[in-house]
N, C-alpha and C positions, 0 to 999 in steps of 0.2 A: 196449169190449172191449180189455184189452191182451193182442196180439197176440205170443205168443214164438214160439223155436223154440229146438231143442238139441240142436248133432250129438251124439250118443252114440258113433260111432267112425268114422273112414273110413280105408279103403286103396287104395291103388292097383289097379284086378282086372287091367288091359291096358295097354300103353303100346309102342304102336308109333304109325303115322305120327299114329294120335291118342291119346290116353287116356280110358282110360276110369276112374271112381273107384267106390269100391261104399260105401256110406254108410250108419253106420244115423241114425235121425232121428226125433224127436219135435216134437209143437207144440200149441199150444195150439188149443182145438176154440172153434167159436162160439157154444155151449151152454154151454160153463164145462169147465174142467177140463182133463186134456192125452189128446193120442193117447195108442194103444199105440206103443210101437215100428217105425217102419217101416224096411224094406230096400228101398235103390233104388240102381240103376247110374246116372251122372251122366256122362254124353259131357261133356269138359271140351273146348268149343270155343272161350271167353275173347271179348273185345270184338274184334270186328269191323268193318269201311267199307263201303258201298256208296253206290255214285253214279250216280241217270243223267243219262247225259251229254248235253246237251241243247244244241240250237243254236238261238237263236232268231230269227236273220236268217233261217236256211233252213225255219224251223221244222221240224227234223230232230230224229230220235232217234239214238243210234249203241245197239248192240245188239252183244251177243256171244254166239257158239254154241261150244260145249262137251261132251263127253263127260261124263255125269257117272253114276256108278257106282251112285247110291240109285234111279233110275229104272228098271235093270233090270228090278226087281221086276215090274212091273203090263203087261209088255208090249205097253207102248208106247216109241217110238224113246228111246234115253238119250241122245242127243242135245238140249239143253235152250236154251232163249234167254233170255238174262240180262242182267242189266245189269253194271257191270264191279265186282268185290265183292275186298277180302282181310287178310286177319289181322292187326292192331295189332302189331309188336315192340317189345319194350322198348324204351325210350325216344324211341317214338316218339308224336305226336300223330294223333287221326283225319284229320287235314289233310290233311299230309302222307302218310299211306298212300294217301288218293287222289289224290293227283298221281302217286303213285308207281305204282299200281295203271291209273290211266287209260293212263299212257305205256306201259307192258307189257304189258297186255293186248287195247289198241286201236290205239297209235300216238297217240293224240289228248294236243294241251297242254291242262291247265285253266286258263280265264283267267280264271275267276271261283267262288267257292263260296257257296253257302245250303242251311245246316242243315237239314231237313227233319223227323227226327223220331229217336230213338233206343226203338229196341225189339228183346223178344225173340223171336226166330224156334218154338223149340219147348221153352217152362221146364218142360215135365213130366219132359224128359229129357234136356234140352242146357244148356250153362252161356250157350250162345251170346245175346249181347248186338248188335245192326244199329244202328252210327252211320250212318245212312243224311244223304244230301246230293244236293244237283240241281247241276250244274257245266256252268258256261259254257263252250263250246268251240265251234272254227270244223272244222264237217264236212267242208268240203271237200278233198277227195282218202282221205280216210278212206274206208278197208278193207284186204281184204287178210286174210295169215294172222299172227296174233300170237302172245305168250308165250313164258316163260321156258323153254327147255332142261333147266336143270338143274333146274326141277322139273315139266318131262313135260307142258307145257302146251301145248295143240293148240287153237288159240282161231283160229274165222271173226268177222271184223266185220261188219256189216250195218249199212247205213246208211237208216233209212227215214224216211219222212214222220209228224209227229205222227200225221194220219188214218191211215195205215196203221200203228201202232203200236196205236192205238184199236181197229183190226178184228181185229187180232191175238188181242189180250185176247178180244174176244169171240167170235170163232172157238176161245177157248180153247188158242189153240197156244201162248201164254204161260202155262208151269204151274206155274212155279220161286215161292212164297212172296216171294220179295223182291223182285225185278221190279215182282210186283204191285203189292205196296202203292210203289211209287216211281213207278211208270207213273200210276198213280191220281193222288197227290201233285199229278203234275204238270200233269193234265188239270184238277186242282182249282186250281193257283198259274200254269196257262200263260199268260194273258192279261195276271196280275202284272208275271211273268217279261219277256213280250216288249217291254212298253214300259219295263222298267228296264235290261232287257240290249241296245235299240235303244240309250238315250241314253250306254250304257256305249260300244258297237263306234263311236259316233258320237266321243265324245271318243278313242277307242284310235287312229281316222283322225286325230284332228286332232291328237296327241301325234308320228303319225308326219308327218305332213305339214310338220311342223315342228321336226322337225330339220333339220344341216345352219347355213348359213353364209344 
């Protein structure tokens, strides 16, 4: 089957702190032939970072909590625990957004990155693209209250143990889609993780041990 599609028109419908686009849209059906005409509103949320941030001397997670305003809905707390996530700028690389993103919203350096997976959160009706990554950082003294001012950011850090990270999930108090699949990730790569990122904190000692005269 060759697979098309073909905007037929799109406008702007909203654009305030996000946009929204209203699109008509056709595509080719699996049977032969093409749709009718469809109309859909398309949340333009563009390529995104997320990272959990992971220590594995301590075997810790760092974690962030958040107000977040879609949870309203189902009444339960909107208060959410996440891992630390934020928007791609021009010209910038997924890398760099989480180095940028870890230090602002957690305090924490990354001293290490592995890619994880890139995916999309909700394409029925978001543009939203997740370069998600697992990053090496030292926990210690991590927490505290984080984030940017000028954009209204009221962020608690949590620092827990893989196992209680684990039980988290499954007490379901982790309910945020992206978390999840990173949390997972990691439970699935941690054992990887901890004797690459031993041999890594082992030479970081013997780089510092060795400066000096």
């Amino acid at each position: 089957m060759d697979k098309q599609y073909e905007i037929l028109n799109k406008d702007v419908g909203f654009q305030g702190f996000f946009r929204v686009d209203v699109i008509k849209v056709r595509h080719t059906l699996f049977e032969g032939g093409w749709s009718k005409p469809l109309d859909r509103e398309l949340f333009q949320r563009g390529e995104c970072v997320a990272a959990v941030l992971y220590d594995a001397i301590r075997d810790q997670v760092v974690l962030i909590e958040q107000f977040r305003v879609g949870a309203m809905e189902y009444g339960t707390s909107p208060w959410i625990l996440e891992i630390v996530a934020g928007a791609i700028e021009p010209g910038e690389t997924p890398e760099q957004v989480v180095i940028r993103e870890a230090r602002e919203e957690s305090g924490c350096e990354v001293l290490d990155l592995i890619p994880a997976h890139v995916f999309y959160t909700t394409p029925g009706g978001s543009s939203e693209r997740i370069h998600l990554f697992c990053a090496r950082i030292n926990s210690e003294g991590a927490g505290g209250i984080h984030g940017l001012q000028s954009e209204d950011e009221d962020i608690c850090v949590h620092v827990v143990s893989f196992e209680q990270a684990m039980k988290l999930l499954e007490q379901e108090q982790i309910a945020s889609g992206i978390p999840l699949v990173g949390l997972y990730w990691l439970a699935q790569h941690r054992e990887q993780l901890r004797k690459q990122w031993w041999r890594a904190e082992d030479n970081d000692d013997a780089s510092q041990s060795d400066t000096g005269c």
